[in-house]
C-alpha positions, 0 to 999 in steps of 0.5 A: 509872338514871332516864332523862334527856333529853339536853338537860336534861344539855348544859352540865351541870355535872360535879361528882366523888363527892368534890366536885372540880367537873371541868368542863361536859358538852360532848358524849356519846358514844354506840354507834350499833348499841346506842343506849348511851351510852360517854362524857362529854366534859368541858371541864375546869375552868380550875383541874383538875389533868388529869393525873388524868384520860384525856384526848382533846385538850382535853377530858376522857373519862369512861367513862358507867359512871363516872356516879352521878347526874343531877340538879342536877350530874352525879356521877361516881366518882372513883375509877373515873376514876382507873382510867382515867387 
């Protein structure tokens, strides 16, 4: 994946492969030691069905590996996600 600079991601909106718009990137999470990141933290959209989605708290948990592409929005694999829930 091409690099991206973190504030060109923050309130990004998050957008699934089947075009389901999720919510807004609200912060990353990221592994100290490797510098790799682990996961997306979402604000959900008002209308989103979370109960397809892992959730911590309010916001929603996608695994970094779920993403597709950065660009306009940021594109993660529905299907992997569903893994996950």
């Amino acid at each position: 994946m091409v690099k991206v600079f973190a504030k060109n991601i923050s309130n990004k909106q998050v957008m699934a492969t089947d075009g389901t718009e999720i919510g807004i990137l609200n912060n990353v999470v990221m592994d100290i030691k490797s510098g790799k990141l682990e996961d997306l933290i979402i604000k959900p959209d008002i209308g989103l069905d979370t109960s397809k989605y892992p959730m911590e708290g309010q916001y929603l948990k996608i695994p970094f590996r779920a993403v597709r592409s950065v660009k306009d929005y940021i594109v993660v694999d529905r299907a992997f996600i569903s893994e996950q829930a």
